[in-house]
N, C-alpha and C positions, 0 to 999 in steps of 0.2 A: 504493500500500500504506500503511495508516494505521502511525503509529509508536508504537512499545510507550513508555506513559509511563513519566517515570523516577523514577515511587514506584510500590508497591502495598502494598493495606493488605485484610487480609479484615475477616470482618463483630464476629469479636472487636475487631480494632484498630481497625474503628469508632466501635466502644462505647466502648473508651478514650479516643479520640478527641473524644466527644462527651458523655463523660462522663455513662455511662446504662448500664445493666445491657443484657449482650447480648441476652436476649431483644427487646427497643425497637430494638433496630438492623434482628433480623429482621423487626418488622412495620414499622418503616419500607420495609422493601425491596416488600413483599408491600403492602401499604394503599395506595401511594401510584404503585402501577403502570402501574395504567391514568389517571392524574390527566395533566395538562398539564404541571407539574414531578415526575416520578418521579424515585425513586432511579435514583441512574448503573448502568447495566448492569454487567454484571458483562466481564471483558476476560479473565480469564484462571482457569485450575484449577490446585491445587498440594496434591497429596494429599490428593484431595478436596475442599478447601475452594477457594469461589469466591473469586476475589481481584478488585477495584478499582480506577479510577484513582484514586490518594490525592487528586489535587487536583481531580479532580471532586466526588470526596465531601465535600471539604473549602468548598470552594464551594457544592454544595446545601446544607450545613448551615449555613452561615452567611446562604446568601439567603434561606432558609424559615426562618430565626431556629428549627428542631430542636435541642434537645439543651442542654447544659449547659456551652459552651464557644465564646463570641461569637472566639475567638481563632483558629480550628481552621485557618485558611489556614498560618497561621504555625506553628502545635502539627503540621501534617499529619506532618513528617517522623520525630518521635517515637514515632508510631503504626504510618511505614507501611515499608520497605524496598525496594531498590533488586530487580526479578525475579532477578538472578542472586546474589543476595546470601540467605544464610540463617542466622539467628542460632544453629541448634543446629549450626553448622560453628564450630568453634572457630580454628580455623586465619582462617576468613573473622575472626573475632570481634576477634581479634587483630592484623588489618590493619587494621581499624577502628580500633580503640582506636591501634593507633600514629600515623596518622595524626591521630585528634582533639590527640596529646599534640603532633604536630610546627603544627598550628595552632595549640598556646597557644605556642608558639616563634616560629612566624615573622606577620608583619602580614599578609601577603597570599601564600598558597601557592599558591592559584590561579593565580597570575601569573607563575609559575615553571615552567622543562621541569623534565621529568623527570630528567635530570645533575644539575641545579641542587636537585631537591627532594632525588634518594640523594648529594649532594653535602652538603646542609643535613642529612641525616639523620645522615652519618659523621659531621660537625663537634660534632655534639650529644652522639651516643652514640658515642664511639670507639672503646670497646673491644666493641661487641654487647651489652648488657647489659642494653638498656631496647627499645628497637626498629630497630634500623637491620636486621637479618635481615628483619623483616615488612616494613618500607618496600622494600625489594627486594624481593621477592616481589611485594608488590600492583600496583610498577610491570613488573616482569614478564607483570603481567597486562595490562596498559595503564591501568594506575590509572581503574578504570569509576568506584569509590565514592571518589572526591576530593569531588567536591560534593558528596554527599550524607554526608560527614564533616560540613563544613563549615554543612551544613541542622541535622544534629543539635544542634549549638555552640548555633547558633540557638533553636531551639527548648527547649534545655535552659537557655540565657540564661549557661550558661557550659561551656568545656571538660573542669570537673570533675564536674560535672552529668552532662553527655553522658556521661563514662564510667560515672557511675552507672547513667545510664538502660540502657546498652547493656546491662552485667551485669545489672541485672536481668531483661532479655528476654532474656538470654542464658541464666538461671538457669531459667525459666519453662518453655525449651525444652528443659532438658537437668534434668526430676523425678528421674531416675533417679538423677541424682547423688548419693541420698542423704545422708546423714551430713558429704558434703563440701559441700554446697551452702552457701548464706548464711549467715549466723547473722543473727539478727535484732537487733533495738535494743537488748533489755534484754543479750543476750550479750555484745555488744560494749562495752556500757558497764560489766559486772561485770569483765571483762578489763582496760578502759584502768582503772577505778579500783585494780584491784589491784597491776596493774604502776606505776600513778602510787603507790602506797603503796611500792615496793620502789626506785624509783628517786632520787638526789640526784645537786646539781650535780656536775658536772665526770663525769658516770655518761657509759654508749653503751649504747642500747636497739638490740638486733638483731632485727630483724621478721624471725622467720624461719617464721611465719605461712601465706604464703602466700595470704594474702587481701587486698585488696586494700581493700576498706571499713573491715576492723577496721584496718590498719596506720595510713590515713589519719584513722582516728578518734582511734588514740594518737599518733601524732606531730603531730597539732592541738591537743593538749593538752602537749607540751611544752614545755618551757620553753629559752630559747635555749641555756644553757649546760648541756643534754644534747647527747649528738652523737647521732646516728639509721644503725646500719649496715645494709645490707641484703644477704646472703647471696649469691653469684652462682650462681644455678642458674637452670633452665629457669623453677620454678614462682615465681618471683620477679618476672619479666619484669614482669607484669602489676602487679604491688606500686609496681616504681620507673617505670611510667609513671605510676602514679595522685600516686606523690610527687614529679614530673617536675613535673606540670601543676599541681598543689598549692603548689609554692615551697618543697619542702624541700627544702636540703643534704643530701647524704650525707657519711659520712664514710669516707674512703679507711680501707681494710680495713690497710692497710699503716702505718697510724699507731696507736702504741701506747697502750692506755687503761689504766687504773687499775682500771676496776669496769666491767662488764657484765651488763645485765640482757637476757635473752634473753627473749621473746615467740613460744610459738609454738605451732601449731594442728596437729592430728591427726585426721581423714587431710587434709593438703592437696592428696591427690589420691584421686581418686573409686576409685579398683586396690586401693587398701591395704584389708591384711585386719586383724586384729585381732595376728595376727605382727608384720608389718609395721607397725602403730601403734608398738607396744613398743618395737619398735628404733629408733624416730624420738624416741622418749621416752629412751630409753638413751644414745642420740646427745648427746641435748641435755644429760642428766647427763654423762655423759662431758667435753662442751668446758667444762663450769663450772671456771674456778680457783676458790682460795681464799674469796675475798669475792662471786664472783657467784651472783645468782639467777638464775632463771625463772619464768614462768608459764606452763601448759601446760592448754590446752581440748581435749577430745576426745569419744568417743563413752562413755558410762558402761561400756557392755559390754566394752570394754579396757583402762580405767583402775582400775575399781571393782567392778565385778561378779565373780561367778562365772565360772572360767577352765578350760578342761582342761588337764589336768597340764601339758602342755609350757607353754602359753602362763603359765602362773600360775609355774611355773620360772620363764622369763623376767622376770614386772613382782617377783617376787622378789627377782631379781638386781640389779633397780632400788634395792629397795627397801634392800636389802644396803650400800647406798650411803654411807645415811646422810644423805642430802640433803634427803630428801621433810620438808617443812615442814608443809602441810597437802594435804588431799585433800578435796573435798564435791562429793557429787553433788547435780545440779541436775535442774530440772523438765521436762519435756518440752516442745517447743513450738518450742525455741531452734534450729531449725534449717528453714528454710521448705519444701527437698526432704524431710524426714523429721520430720513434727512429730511421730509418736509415740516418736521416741526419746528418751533422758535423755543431757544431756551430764552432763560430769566437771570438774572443775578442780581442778590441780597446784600448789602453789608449793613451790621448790626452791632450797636455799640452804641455808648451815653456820651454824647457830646461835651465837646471840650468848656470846663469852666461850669458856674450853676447857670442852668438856664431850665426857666419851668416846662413845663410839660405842652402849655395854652404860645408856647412861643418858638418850641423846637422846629424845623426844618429838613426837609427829604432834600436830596437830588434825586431826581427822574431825570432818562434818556429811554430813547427809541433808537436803538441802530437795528433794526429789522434787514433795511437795503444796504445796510453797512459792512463790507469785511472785514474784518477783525484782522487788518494787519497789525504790525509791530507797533508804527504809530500811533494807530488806532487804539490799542490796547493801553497804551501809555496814558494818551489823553482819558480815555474813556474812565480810566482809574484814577487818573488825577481828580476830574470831575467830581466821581463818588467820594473818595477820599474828605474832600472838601465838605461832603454832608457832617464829616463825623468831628468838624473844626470847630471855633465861636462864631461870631456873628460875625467879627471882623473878618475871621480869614476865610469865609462866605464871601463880603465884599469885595474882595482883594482879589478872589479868586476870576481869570478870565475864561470862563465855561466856554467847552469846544464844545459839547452834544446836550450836556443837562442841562435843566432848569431846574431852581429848589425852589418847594411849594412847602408850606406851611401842613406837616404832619397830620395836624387835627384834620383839616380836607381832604386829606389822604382815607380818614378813616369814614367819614363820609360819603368818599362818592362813590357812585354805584359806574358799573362800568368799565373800561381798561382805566390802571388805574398811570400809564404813560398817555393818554390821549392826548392830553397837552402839549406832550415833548415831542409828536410829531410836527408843528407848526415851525414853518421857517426859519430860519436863526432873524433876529433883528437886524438892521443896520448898524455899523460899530458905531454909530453916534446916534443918541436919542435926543437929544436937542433940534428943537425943529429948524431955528434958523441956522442952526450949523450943515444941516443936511437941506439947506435951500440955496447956501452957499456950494457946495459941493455939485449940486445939480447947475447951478449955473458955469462953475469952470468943467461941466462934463460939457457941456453946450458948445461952449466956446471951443471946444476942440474938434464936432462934430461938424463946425458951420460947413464947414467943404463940402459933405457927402449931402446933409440934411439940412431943411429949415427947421430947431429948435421949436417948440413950442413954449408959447408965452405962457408964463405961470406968474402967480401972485403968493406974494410969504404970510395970508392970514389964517390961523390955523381955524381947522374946524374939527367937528365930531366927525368920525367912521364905524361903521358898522365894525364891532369885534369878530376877529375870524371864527369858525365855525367847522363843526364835524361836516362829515358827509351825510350822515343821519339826518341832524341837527336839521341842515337847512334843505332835506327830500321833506320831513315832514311838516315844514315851515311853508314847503309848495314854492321856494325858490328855484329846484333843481330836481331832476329826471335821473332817473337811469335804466337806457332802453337796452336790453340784451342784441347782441349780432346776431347773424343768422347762420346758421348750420352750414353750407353750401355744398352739395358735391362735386369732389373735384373735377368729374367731368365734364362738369359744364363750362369748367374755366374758359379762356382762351385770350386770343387779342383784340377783340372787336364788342361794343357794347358798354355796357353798365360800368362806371370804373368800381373795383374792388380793393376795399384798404383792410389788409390783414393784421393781423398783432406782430409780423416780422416788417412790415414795411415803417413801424414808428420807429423806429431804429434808423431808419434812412431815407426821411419822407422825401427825397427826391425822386424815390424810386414810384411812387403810388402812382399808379395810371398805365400800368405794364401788366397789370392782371386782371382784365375785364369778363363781363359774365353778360351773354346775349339776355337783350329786357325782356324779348317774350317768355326764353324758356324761365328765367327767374322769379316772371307773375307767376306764370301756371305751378311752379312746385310751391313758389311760396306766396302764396297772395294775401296774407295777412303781412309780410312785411314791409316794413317801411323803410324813405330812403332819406339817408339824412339831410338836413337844414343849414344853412350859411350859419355859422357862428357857432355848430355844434364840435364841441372834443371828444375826439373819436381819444378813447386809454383802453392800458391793458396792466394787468397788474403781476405779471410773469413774464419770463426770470426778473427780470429789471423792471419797474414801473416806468410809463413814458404814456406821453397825451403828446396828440397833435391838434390843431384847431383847422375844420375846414371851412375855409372862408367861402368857398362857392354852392356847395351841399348837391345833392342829387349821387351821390355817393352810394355804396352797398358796404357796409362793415361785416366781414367773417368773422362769426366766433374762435377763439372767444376775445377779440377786441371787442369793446361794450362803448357806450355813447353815454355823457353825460349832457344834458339838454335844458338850458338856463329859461326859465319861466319867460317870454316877453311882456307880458302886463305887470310881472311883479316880482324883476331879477335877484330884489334883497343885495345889490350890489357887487353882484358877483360878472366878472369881467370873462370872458373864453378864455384868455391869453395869458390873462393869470392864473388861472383853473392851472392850463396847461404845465407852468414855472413850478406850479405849487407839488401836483404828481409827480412831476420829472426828477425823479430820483428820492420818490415816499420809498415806504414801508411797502415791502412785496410780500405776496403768498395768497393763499385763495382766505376771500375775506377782508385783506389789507386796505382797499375803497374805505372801509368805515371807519376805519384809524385816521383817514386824510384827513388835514385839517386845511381850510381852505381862507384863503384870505379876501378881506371884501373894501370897497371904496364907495365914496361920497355918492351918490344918484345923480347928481349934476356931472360928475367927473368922468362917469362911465365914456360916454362918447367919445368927448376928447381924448380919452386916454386910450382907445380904441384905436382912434385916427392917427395917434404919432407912432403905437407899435405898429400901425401896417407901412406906417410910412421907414420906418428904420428897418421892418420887414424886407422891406422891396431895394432899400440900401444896399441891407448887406448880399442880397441876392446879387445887385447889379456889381459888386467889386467880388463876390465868392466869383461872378462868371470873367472877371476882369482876371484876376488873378489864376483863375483855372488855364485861360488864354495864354498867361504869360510865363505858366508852367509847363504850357505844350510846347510854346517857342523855343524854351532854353534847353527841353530834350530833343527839339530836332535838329536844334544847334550841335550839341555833344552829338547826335546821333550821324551828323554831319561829318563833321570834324574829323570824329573817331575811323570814319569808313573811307575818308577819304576823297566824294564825294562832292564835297565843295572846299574850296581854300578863304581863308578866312584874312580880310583886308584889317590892319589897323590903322584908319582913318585918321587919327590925331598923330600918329607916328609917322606918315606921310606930311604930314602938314607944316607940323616942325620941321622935315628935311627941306621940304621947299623955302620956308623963312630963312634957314641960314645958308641957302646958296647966293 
């Protein structure tokens, strides 16, 4: 009877394996079948998928030099799994990782019975805390995955490695996890940077996280004379193996600290509902004494969002506290099970100096559309930071993304509770005649292209800017859904068609028409848009275009926003447009916009001078387009030989001095 090898890998973790997109695996298998060195047969099935011996495959690829991976004998185990092992068994996941942690402890495990290994396991972990539970167990089983612990190390070139590696195939198999899944790089580094902004010496950071990559990311980043505690619960385990094999201390929970800054993530387990967030979040207010903070990452929809009555009670309660520093929701992406969703981030802590409860202040931000680069991270945390100051270093402070709103309000309102922190950044000057100043030396610089419009410096009232809700239900503004279209009908003749790819580069709109008749008859309840309507889309990127002529067809799902004419409530197309162009994205994101409005008397003219600066820049975008084709057919010229190139002035001169 031949014997079941002790890897297997299917035709995806070949691919990984050999560093090649999986399709190239399957036609390796199929192309090379009938040849004299074919692909290794297949040995086994496993829902479906045909499974491998890892080290045959690992062998034909490196003797037929396939693939992108001259290493693959040695990489096989990375790839492949032992048949009774299953990475979406967490329980199995977790024997793993214990073991990989007792190999970065002992030289040689292999060389050990099994007394001697759950003997080396109690000496390490004595009170159960990190692993000694799963090391019983897996020798319960007769320890099958010992070696193949011991492959991964290998193959991962170190025992922290290999833990990474495993979560993440552990991750891979378990999508459903949604919200609780990974976080990715840019998450994990807006976290340690802001708890590195909250912590000093002689501090104890509590990872009570629950994640095992972010924990290990901030306590790599500290500094020796922080202490590092780690909560003892179930979802921890995994935490203080990774800080096990990483070389960090803990610090005994029985020794008393001065200041604590707590770390910690929501849901850290995949059950939790949006209730259950809350009370994790409540938890964590709750243990803060005096002087400590927190940082808290979670799901936008329990931290930030719109809540029903019970649940919005609840982060109420929170908020009642007193505690919450800042709040900003973040962009979608930050979670590798759930990339459409938006996280949140918390910081939590008693404000600098006495200041009562009736007078404390939040920072709120919205980066929804925002990436989280480096910079981005820096300011965004500066911002927050700034909640947890006095009043002065509030003032002082020059907000890139937040706005601070007075806590009590916070606790208040019903709703998103960043809706505010969508609207526009202000002008750097709030002073009206200074910024009437400013408009007149923009003017003076314009004369050339434009006639300025005449303005006068007396102030007056304007309508406050406004949600997207706000002002549908107010019956200042519409939103009419696009229409379905099949693409068959497209063509170049007809109806013009403005799709949600074409706001991206409205030069382009008017290259995708849709004949009128066939597009009554499928849709004859549609309608086609109006002078003045903004055609937006609110994916990947938010963007609005305004069409000024109308008789238009909008494909879904670009959608049309449609300004009342008897009773605009001061809302202008072209500012609608300014105001979308670069919101909050994701389905839903429209009702976060917050849109800005002007005087009733102003609207027209203010109309008339952006079409007129419209048609400006169009006339010098086509001026300078021209004068960029010139100087390529010039080079294009020159280069080929083609034509010879006169210097006129150098002529000129020779004639003067003869």
């Amino acid at each position: 009877m031949p014997t079941t090898p002790s890897l297997l890998i299917d035709l995806t973790g070949v691919a990984r394996l050999a560093g090649v997109q999986r399709p190239v695996a399957s036609m390796w298998r199929s192309r090379f079948a009938s040849t004299s060195d074919a692909f290794p047969p297949a040995v086994n099935e496993k829902s479906g998928r045909l499974q491998f011996d890892a080290q045959m495959v690992a062998d034909w690829l490196v003797r037929t030099e396939h693939g992108n991976n001259p290493d693959a004998r040695e990489d096989a185990a990375a790839a492949a799994a032992p048949a009774d092992f299953s990475f979406a068994d967490s329980k199995a996941v977790a024997e793993v990782e214990a073991l990989i942690a007792l190999h970065a402890q002992v030289d040689d495990l292999g060389g050990l019975t099994h007394a001697q290994i759950q003997a080396t396991a109690n000496a390490i972990d004595p009170f159960d805390e990190t692993l000694q539970t799963e090391i019983s167990t897996h020798l319960q089983r007769g320890a099958p995955w010992l070696d193949y612990a011991a492959r991964l190390i290998d193959a991962a070139f170190s025992p922290s490695a290999a833990l990474a590696l495993v979560a993440r195939r552990h991750a891979v198999s378990h999508r459903a996890a949604g919200s609780a899944g990974p976080l990715v790089a840019d998450a994990i580094a807006l976290v340690v940077d802001a708890a590195l902004a909250l912590v000093g010496d002689g501090d104890t950071v509590t990872l009570d996280a629950g994640d095992a990559a972010l924990s290990s990311a901030l306590a790599g980043e500290l500094d020796d004379a922080v202490g590092i505690m780690v909560p003892a619960k179930s979802s921890s385990r995994r935490v203080r193996r990774q800080l096990l094999v990483d070389g960090h201390w803990l610090t005994d929970p029985e020794e008393p600290t001065t200041r604590s800054v707590v770390v910690a993530r929501v849901p850290s387990e995949r059950s939790k509902d949006v209730a259950g967030m809350l009370r994790a979040v409540d938890e964590v207010s709750l243990s803060l004494r005096g002087s400590d903070a927190a940082v808290v990452i979670g799901p936008a929809r329990a931290l930030v969002d719109s809540l029903p009555p019970a649940d919005e009670r609840a982060r109420a309660d929170i908020l009642r506290s007193g505690r919450v520093r800042g709040i900003a929701r973040l962009p979608t992406g930050l979670v590798d099970s759930a990339t459409r969703e938006s996280l949140a981030i918390w910081l939590l802590g008693e404000p600098v100096g006495e200041v009562t409860l009736a007078d404390r202040v939040t920072a709120v931000a919205d980066l929804t559309a925002i990436p989280l680069t480096l910079a981005t991270r820096a300011d965004l945390v500066s911002d927050l930071i700034a909640g947890t100051g006095s009043g002065r270093d509030l003032r002082a402070h020059q907000f890139r993304f937040a706005r601070f709103v007075r806590t009590t309000s916070l606790q208040a309102r019903s709703g998103s509770l960043v809706a505010s922190a969508t609207r526009k950044p202000a002008p750097s000057t709030t002073d009206a005649a200074e910024l009437a100043a400013l408009l007149d030396i923009a003017a003076d610089t314009v004369r050339g292209d434009i006639d300025p419009i005449e303005v006068l410096t007396d102030a007056h009232a304007v309508p406050r800017a406004a949600s997207v809700p706000e002002l549908i239900d107010a019956g200042h503004l519409r939103r009419i859904q696009g229409t379905r279209l099949n693409p068959d009908l497209l063509g170049s003749e007809g109806l013009v068609v403005v799709t949600s790819s074409d706001l991206d580069n409205p030069v382009l709109i008017g290259r995708t028409r849709v004949d009128q008749l066939d597009f009554a008859a499928q849709h004859p309840n549609a309608s086609l848009t109006r002078p003045g309507d903004v055609i937006f889309r609110t994916s990947p990127t938010a963007a609005a275009w305004v069409d000024a002529d109308g008789s238009k067809v909008v494909a879904f799902p670009a959608r049309v926003f449609r300004i009342t004419a008897g009773d605009p409530g001061g809302l202008v197309p072209e500012v609608i447009a300014a105001d979308i162009t670069g919101a909050a994205t994701g389905p839903g994101a429209w009702k976060r916009w917050m849109l800005r409005r002007v005087a009733p008397h102003t609207i027209t003219p203010l109309r008339r001078v952006l079409s007129d600066i419209a048609t400006a820049r169009q006339d010098l975008e086509t001026r300078a387009a021209r004068l960029a084709d010139y100087a390529a057919l010039i080079v294009a010229g020159a280069a080929s030989g083609a034509v010879t190139m006169i210097d006129t002035n150098h002529a000129a001169d020779a004639v003067s001095t003869q």
